[in-house]
C-alpha positions as CSV (number, residue, x, y, z in Angstrom):
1,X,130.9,121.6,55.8
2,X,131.7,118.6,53.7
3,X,128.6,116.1,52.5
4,X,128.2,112.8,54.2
5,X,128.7,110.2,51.1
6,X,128.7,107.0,51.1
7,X,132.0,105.6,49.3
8,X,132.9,101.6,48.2
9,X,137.1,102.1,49.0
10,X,138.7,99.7,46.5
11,X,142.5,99.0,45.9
12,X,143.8,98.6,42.8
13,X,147.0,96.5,42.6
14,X,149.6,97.9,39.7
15,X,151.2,95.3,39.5
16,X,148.8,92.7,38.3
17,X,145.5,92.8,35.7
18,X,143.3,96.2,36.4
19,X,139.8,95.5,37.1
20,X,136.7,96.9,35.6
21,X,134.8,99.1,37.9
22,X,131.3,98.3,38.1
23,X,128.4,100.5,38.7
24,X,127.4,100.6,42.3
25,X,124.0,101.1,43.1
26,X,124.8,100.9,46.9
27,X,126.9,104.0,47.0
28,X,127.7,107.3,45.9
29,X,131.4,106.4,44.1
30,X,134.2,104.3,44.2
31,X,137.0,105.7,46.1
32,X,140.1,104.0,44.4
33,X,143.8,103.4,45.8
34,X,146.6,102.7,43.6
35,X,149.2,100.2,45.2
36,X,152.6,99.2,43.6
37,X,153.2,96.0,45.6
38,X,152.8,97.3,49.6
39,X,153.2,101.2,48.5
40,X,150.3,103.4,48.4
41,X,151.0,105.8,45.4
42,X,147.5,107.4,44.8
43,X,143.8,107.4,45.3
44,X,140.9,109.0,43.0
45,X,137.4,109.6,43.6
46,X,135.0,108.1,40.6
47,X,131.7,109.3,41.6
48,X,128.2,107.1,40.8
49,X,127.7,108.9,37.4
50,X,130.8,108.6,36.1
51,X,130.8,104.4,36.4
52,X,131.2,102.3,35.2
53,X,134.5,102.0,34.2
54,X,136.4,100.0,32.0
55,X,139.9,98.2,32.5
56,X,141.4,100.7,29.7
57,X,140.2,103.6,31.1
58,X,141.7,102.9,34.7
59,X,145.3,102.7,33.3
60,X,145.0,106.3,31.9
61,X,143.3,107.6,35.2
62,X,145.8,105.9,37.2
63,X,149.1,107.2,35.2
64,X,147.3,110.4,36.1
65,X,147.2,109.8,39.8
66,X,150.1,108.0,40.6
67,X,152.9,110.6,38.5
68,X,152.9,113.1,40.8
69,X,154.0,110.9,43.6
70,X,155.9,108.8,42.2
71,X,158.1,111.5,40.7
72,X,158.2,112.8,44.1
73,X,159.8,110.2,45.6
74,X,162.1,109.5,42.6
75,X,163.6,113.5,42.5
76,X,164.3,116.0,45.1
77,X,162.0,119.1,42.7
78,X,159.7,119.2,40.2
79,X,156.8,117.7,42.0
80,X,156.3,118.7,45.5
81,X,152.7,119.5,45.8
82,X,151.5,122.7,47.8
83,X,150.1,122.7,51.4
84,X,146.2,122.4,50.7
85,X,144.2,125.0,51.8
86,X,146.8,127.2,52.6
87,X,148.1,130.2,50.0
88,X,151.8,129.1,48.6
89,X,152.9,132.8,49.3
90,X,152.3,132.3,53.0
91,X,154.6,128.8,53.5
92,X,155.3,127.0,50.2
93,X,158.7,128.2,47.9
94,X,158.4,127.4,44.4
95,X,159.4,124.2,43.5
96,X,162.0,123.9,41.2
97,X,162.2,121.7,38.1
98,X,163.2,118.2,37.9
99,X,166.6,117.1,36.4
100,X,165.9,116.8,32.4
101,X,168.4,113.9,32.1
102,X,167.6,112.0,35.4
103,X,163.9,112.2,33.7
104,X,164.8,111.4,31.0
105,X,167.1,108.4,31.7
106,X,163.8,106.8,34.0
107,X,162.9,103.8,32.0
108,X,160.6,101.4,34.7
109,X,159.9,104.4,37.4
110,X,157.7,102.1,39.4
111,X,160.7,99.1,39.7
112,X,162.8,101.9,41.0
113,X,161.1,103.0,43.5
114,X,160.5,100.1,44.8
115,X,164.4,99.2,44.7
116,X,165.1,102.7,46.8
117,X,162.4,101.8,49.0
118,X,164.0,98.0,49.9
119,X,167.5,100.0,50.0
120,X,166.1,102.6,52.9
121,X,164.5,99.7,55.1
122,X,167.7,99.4,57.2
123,X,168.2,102.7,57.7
124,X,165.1,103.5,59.0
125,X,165.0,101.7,61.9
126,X,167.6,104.0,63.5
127,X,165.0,106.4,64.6
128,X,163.0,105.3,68.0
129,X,159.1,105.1,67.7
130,X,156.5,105.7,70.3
131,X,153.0,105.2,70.1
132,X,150.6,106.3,72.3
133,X,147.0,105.5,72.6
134,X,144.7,107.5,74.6
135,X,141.4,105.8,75.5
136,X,138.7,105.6,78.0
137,X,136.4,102.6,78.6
138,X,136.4,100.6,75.2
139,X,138.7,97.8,75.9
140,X,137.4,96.2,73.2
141,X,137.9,98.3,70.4
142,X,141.8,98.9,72.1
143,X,142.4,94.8,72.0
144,X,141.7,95.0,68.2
145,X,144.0,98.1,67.6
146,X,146.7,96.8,70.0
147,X,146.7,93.3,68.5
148,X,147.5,94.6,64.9
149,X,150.0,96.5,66.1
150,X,151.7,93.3,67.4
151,X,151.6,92.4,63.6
152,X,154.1,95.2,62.1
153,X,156.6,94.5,59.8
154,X,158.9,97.1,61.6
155,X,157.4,97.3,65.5
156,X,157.7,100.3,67.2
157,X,160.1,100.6,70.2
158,X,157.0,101.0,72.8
159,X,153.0,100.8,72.6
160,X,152.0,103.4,75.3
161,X,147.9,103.5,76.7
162,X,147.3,106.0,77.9
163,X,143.9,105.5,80.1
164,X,141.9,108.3,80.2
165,X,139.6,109.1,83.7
166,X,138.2,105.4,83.7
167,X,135.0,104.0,85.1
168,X,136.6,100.3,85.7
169,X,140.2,98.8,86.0
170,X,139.1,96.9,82.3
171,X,141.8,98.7,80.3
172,X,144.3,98.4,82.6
173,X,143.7,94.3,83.1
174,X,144.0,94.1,79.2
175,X,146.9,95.8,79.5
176,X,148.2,94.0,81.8
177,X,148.1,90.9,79.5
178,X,150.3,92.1,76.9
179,X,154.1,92.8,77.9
180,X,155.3,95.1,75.3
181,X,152.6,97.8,76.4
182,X,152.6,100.1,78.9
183,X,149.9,101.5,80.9
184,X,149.6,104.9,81.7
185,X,146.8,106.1,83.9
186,X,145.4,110.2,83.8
187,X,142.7,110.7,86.0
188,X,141.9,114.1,84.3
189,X,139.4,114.1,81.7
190,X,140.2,115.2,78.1
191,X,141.7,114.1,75.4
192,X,144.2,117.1,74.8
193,X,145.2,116.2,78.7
194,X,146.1,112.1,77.3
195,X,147.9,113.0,74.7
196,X,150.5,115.7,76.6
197,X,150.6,112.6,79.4
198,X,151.5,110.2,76.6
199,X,153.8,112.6,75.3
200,X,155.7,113.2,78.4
201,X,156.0,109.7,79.1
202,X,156.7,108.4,75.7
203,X,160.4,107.5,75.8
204,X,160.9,107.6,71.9
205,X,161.9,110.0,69.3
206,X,159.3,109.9,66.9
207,X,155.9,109.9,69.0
208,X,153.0,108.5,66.5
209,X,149.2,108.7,67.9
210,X,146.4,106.4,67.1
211,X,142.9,106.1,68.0
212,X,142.0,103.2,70.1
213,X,139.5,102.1,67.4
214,X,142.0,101.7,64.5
215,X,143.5,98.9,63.1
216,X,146.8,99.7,61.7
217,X,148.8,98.5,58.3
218,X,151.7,96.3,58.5
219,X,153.6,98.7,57.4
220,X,152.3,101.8,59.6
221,X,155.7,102.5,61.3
222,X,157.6,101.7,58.5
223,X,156.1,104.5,56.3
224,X,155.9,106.5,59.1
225,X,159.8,106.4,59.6
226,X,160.2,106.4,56.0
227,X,158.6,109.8,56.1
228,X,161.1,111.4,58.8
229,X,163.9,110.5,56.7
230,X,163.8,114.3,55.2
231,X,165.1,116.2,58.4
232,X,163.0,119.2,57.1
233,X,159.7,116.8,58.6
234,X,158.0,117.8,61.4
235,X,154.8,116.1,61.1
236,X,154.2,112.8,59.0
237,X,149.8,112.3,59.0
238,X,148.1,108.9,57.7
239,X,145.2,107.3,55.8
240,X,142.4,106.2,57.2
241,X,139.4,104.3,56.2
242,X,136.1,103.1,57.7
243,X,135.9,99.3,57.7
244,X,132.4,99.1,56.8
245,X,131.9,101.6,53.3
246,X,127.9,101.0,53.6
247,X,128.2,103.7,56.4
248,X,127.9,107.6,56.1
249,X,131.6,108.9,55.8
250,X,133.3,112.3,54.6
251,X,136.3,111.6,52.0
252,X,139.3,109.5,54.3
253,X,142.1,110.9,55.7
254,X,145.1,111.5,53.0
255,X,148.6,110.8,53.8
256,X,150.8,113.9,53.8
257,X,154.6,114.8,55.4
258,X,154.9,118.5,56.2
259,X,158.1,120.4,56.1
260,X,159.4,123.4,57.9
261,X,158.3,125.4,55.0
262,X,154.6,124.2,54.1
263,X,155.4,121.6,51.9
264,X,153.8,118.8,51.6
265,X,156.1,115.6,51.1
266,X,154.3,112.7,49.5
């Protein structure tokens, strides 16, 4: 069973002056994410011992982190990582090597990928998003959730609760005030039995979940999309942090896209 630590998330823009890391008395490390303008390339644990950390040593940790992913999205082999946890005999093949003169001829990797990822934006809103959210009795936590996803750069093509055995009508009146969601009640108990009711109703052909406590990214659907563009993809997963780092939490949620054969996709 995984340690309950208590981690400071901080991310570190690419694009602009790193920061020093300072020492943090209040926690037990710094868990760091590497942005390149709005895309997530990395993150990196820096425990409490190892800080603090100075500007010059962040660049070298964060070539480190960030190459494998951005390579990944810059060339079809050479940097696929393995299914975690999982032997690479079972599911993975062997990745093969990246093109030597494509490699080679990569000059400003990071302005690339962000070209590729401005010349994909159109074509990913051909595929038809549902998201379903299955919830019972916080209406409060769900009016935070659904109001951020009213904020998304690409929306999604519905915003399905799904209303799990409630006590009161209170979900279903907050509901009601918002037009592009749809209520779906399930008087059976369980969260496996919401989910399979928001699945059958979902009209989309991508369904995404989301608890009713979470506050989504801009760019949630987007990536998500993004992510289905392989048609080897099954199942794209996200990143998830607690808003308040002074709490006890186990390491967030990575960000991973699965393939048909065990691959993981960054």
């Amino acid at each position: 069973m995984l340690n309950h630590w208590r981690w400071k998330i901080q991310h570190v823009e690419l694009s602009g002056k790193l920061p020093d890391l300072s020492s943090q008395p209040e926690c037990d490390g710094i868990f760091v994410v590497f942005w390149w303008h709005h895309i997530p390339l990395g993150y990196q644990e820096i425990l409490a011992q190892q800080l603090p950390v100075p500007a010059s040593q962040l660049v070298t940790i964060a070539v480190q982190t960030i190459a494998p992913t951005v390579g990944d999205h810059l060339f079809a082999h050479g940097f696929k990582a393995s299914l975690p946890g999982i032997s690479t005999t079972l599911l993975s093949r062997p990745d093969r090597p990246p093109n030597f003169q494509a490699l080679m001829a990569l000059k400003t990797p990071l302005a690339e990928l962000e070209q590729r990822w401005a010349h994909v934006q159109d074509s990913i809103m051909e595929e038809s998003v549902s998201v379903v959210i299955c919830t019972r009795d916080r209406p409060q936590q769900l009016e935070k959730c659904l109001r951020s996803l009213q904020q998304l750069s690409h929306p999604a093509d519905e915003i399905l609760v799904v209303d799990n055995a409630p006590t009161s009508n209170a979900t279903q009146h907050l509901v009601e005030q918002m037009p592009t969601v749809r209520y779906v009640v399930e008087p059976r108990p369980g969260l496996s039995v919401a989910r399979n009711t928001g699945i059958r109703c979902a009209k989309g052909s991508i369904i995404v979940f989301t608890d009713d406590d979470v506050e989504v990214h801009t760019d949630w659907i987007a990536r998500l999309r993004y992510g289905f563009q392989d048609p080897n993809v099954m199942v794209v997963t996200g990143l998830m942090f607690l808003q308040n780092w002074r709490q006890k939490l186990r390491l967030p949620f990575i960000a991973v896209h699965l393939d048909l054969n065990g691959n993981v996709v960054l």
